[in-house]
N, C-alpha and C positions, 0 to 999 in steps of 0.2 A: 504493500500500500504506500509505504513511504517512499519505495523507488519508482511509483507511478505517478504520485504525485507532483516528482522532483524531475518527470518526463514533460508534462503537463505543457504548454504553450505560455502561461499566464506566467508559471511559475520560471522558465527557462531563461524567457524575454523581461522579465520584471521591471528589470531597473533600466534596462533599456523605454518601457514604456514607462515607466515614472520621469524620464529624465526629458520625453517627447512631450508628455503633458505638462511639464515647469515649462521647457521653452516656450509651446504655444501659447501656452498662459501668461507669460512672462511679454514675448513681443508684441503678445495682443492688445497686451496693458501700455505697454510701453509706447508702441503706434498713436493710441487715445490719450495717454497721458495728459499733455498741453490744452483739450479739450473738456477734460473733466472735473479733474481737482488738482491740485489749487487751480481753476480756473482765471488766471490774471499774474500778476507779475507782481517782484516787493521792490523796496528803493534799492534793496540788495542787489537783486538781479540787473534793473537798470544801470548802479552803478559799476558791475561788474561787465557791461555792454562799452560803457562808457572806457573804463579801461581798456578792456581789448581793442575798439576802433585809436586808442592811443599810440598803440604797441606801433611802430616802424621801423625801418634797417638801422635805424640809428637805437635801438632802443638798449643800449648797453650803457650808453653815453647819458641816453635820457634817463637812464637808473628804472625802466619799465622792467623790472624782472619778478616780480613778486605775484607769483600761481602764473610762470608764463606758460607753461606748456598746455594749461586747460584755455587760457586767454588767447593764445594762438588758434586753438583748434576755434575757440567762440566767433574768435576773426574771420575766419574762413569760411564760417556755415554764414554770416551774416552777408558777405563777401558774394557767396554764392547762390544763396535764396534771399537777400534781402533781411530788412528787418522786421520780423514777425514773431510770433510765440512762439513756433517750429524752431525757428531759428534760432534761436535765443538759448531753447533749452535742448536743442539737441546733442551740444559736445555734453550736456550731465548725463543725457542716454545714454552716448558712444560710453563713456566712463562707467555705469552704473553697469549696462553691459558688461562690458571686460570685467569688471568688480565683482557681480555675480558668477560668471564665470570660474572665477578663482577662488570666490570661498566656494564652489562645490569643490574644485580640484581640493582644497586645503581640508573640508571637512571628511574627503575621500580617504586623505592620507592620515587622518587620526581618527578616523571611525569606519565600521564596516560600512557595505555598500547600503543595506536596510536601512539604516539610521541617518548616513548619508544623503539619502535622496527625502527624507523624510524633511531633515534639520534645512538642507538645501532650499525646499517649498518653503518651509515654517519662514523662513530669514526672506528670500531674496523676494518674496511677495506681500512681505511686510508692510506696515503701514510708515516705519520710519525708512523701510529700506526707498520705496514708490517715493513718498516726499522727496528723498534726497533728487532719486535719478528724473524727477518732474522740477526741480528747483535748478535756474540759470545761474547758479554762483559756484565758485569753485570748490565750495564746502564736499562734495560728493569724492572729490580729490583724494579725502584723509581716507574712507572707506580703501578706495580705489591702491592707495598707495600701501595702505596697511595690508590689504590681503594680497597684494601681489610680493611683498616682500618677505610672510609668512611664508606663502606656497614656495614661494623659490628656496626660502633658506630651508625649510622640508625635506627639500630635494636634494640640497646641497649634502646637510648633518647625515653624516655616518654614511654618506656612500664614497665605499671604495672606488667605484667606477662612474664617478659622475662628469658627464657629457661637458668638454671646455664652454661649448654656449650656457649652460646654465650660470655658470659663474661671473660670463660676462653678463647675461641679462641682469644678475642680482647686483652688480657693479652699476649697471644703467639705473638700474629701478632706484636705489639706493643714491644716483646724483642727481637724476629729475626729481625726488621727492622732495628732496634740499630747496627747493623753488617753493614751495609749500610751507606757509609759518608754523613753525614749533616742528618740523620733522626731522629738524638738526640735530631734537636731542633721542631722538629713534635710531639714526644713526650712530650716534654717541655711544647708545649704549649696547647695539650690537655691535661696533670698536671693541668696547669694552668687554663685551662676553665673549668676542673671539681672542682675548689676548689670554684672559684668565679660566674661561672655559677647557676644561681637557680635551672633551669631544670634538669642540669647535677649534683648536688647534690642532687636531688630529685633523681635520677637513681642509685646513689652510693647508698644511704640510702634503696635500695630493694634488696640489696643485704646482703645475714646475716654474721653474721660473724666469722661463721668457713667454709662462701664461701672467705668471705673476704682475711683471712688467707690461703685460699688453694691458693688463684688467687695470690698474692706477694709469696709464694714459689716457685708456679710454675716460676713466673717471674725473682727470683733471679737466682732461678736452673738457666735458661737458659743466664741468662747476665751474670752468673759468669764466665765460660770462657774469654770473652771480657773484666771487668775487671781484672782478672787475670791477663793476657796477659798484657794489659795495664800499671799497675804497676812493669809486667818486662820489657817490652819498653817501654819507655817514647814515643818518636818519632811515637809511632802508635796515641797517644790523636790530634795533630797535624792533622792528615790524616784527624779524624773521625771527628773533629769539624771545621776546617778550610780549609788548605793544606799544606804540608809541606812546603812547601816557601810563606807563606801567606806575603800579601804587598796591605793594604787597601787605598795605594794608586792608583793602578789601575783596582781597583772594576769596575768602571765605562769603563775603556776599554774592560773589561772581559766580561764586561755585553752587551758590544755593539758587541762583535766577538763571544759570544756565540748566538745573535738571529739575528745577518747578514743576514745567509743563509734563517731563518726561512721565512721572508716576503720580500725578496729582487726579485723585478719582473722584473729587468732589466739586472742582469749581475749574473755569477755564480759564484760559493765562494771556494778554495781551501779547501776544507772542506770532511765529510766522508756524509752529510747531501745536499739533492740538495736543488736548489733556484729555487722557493719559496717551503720548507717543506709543508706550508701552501697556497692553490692556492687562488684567489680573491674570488671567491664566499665563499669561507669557513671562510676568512674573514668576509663577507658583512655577513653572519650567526651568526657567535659569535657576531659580532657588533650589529646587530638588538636582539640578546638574551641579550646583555648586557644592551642595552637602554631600552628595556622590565622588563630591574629587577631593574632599578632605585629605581622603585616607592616601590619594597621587599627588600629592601637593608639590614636590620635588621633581615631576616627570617634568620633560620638556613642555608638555603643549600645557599643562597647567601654568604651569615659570612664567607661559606667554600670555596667557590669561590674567594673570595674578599683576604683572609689568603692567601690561595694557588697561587697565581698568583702573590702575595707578597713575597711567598718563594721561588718561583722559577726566581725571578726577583734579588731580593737578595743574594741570595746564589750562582746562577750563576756567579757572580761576586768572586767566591773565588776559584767557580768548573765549568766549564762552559758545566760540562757532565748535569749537574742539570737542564741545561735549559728543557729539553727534558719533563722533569715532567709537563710542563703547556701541555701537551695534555690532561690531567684528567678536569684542571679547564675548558679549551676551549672543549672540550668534553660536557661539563655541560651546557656550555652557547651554543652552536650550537643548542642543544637542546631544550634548552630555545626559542632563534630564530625562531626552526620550531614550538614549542610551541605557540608562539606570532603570527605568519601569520596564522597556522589552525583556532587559534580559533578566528582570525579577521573575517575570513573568515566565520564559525560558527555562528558567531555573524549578520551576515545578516540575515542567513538564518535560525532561529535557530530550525524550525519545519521540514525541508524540510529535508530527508534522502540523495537524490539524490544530490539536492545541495553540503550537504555535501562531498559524497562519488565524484562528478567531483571537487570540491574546493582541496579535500588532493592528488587525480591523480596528477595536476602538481609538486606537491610537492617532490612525490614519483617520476618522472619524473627527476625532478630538479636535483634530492641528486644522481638519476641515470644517471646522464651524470655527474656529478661531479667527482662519482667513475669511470668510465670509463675515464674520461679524467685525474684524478687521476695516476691509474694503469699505463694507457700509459705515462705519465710521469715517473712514476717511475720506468718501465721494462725497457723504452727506455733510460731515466736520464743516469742514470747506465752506460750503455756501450757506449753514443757516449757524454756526458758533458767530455771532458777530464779533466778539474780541479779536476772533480771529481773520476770520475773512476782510476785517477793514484794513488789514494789510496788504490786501493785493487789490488790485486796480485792473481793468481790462481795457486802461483806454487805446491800448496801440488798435487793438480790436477795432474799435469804432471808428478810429481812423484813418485805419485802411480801409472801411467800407460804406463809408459816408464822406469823406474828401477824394476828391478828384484830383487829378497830375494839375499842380499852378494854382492852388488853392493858397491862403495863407492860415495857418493855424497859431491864434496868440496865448500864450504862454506867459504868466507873469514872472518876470527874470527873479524873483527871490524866490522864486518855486525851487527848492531841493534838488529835483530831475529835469532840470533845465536843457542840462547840458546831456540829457538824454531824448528830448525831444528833439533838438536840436539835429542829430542825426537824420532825424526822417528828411533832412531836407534831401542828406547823399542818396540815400534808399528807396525812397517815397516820392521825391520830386515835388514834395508841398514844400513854402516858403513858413520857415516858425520866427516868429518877432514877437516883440513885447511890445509893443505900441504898432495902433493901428497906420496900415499905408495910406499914401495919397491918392492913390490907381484907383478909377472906381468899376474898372472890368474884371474884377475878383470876388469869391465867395469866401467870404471869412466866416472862420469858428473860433471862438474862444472855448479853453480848454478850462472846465470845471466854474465857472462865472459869466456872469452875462456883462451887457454894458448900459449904457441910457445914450449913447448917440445917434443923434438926430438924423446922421448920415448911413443909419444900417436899417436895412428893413429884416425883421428875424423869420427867417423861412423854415427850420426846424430846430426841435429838442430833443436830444437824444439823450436819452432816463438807461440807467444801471440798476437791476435789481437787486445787486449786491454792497450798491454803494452805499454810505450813510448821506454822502450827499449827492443824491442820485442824478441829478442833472450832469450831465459830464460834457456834452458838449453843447452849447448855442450857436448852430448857422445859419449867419446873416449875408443878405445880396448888398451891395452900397448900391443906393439910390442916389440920379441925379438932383437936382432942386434949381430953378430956375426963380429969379425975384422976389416973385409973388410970394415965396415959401411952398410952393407946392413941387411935390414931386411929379418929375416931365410923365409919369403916367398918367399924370392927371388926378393921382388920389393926393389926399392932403395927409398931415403927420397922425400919426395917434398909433396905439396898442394893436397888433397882429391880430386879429381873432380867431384869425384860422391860423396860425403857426400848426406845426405838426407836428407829436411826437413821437419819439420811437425807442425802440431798443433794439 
């Protein structure tokens, strides 16, 4: 019976078909993304638009180094579809992608394949894992950089026979993350575990040494921009190691308002992040993976859990974008968790197939009502939590699709995102200014206010249902006026009555 059922189609192909239904599920998500939740964009995102159209051949000089390799990829999707939501947030997909990716490979290589593809679902269809890879700022980077340099050093530890490209990729991974604030001291301290670590000196010593040589070239090659830069800014070492207004006195409040929202199960947080990030059950998971690893506390992948969960506790307190990083270690440990109940459960039965295969159904059950009750929080979160939602805006939306090529769009210059509208003029082909033109063959909008001049006739309002102040845009046609005060159509001044509005 046991060798019939271990013939079985279901049973053969398993993980091949677990690992077909993440993906579809995963790009299906990922495709709708920018459509669903967070439907709209934060000053984050815009600002980090703003940076990347900065980025130029000169940008070593301009001291533009800081997240360049996510800013560069931002540049280019802009570059090449223009400026839209798509566009915006798609180097966080390509990233979130690859990122996904790598924690299945890394949860592969410290957990069977069952548990593996189980903890793989749980994590990369997450509701903090989706925010990151649906959010335009380089935050999704920490994810992205953390687990590509676990899985590589994975692969490195204890193999006798490890492939010369692994070592260089871990060389690369390890000087592009350097462009990332605070992953200097990530590097630091794998330095520091390969110096004093046994294992990890035993893996340096397999490598020869005109690899040795090639892998610190490479490594220089690539950091040397970032130093560069650095010694013609001073004010950029600031950024990359602390923050520029660093004040290690209130570490401890930073640290308490960046994981507010994370596990707060009773009120929701003026934040870009809903409350709870993390819902109970996903809690009660890492907590049961964590009491599960007491007793491995010294293994490696624990060490890496125990580190990380420290640096993201730490250093949130200086950047509180950092906190986000502990979805890799809680990732690990959820794992762990479903780890620890399968094979309690195993552990009764340990001859019995069927046993087995009804003991992992609830589990896979479990983790399926977790993501479903996930997702609906965070399609719904999104548009009706208003603490939350009033952080995002969807005006590029509306005007791309109520301004036309030659329009002017006014913008009040103390606006914040100023110099994010601004762009539309390279992209969009609309004209943005703060005070209205002389030209009267233009359709003007003001962006979130209307005006009282005598010289605009208001032809529509275009209302956001998610804004608090929902009017987002007023377009108005300029009217002639000839002497009399009347307009050359022959109507005289006063209130629109037919203005239109829309959404």
């Amino acid at each position: 019976m046991k060798k019939r059922t271990k013939q079985s189609f279901l049973y053969r192909y398993r993980f091949i078909i677990g690992y077909t239904i993440l993906t579809l599920a995963f790009f299906s998500l990922l495709s709708i993304l920018p459509s669903i939740a967070p439907n709209g964009l934060t000053s984050g995102e815009m600002e980090s638009v703003v940076k990347a159209s900065e980025i130029t051949p000169s940008f070593i000089t301009d001291g533009k180094v800081i997240n360049l390799p996510y800013l560069l990829i931002q540049k280019a999707s802009i570059s090449l579809l223009g400026l839209s939501l798509y566009s915006i947030k798609l180097p966080s997909i390509i990233f979130a992608t690859l990122a996904a990716l790598f924690i299945i490979l890394l949860l592969n290589r410290w957990f069977k394949s069952d548990v593996a593809v189980i903890g793989s679902i749980f994590t990369t269809l997450s509701t903090a894992f989706l925010f990151l890879a649906g959010n335009g700022t380089p935050t999704i980077t920490y994810i992205f950089w953390l687990a590509l340099i676990l899985w590589l050093g994975s692969k490195i530890v204890g193999n006798k026979n490890m492939h010369p490209l692994l070592v260089v990729s871990f060389v690369i991974a390890i000087a592009l993350s350097l462009y990332t604030p605070h992953l200097f001291y990530v590097a630091l301290c794998i330095a520091i575990a390969g110096v004093i670590h046994p294992h990890l000196r035993f893996s340096l010593k397999q490598v020869k040494t005109y690899q040795l040589i090639i892998n610190i070239a490479i490594g220089v090659l690539l950091v040397a921009p970032l130093i560069i830069a650095c010694v013609l800014h001073h004010e950029i070492i600031p950024e990359l190691l602390f923050t520029q207004n660093a004040n290690l006195m209130s570490m401890a409040e930073n640290i308490s308002t960046a994981f507010a929202p994370f596990f707060s199960f009773s009120m929701a947080y003026d934040s870009i992040y809903l409350a709870p990030l993390f819902g109970l059950a996903t809690v009660a998971l890492i907590l049961i993976g964590a009491l599960a690893s007491v007793g491995k506390l010294f293994t490696s992948r624990n060490t890496v859990v125990s580190l990380l969960i420290i640096f993201s506790i730490i250093f949130s307190g200086l950047n509180p974008a950092i906190a986000i990083s502990i979805v890799v270690p809680f990732a690990i440990l959820s794992s762990a968790g479903i780890e620890s109940i399968i094979e309690k459960w195993h552990s009764l039965f340990p001859e019995n197939p069927y046993a087995h295969f009804i003991g992992t159904m609830p589990v896979v059950v479990i983790v399926a009502m977790i993501l479903i009750s996930g997702l609906s929080h965070f399609i719904n979160g999104y548009r009706y939590t208003p603490r939350v939602a009033n952080n995002f805006n969807n005006d590029i939306t509306y005007i791309e699709r109520n301004l036309e090529s030659g329009s002017v769009l006014i913008v009040e210059e103390d606006n914040e995102n100023y110099s994010f509208y601004k762009l539309l003029e390279r992209y969009n082909s609309i004209t943005v200014m703060s005070e209205l033109p002389d030209r009267n063959d233009l359709t003007i909008a003001y962006l979130g206010r209307t005006t009282d001049s005598e010289d605009l006739e208001l032809q529509r309002v275009i209302t956001s249902p998610k804004s608090r102040n929902s009017d987002r845009l007023y377009i108005y046609q300029k009217v002639s006026k000839d002497k009399s005060g009347e307009n050359t159509d022959g109507s005289s001044d006063g209130p629109n009555e037919n203005a239109e509005s829309g959404t």
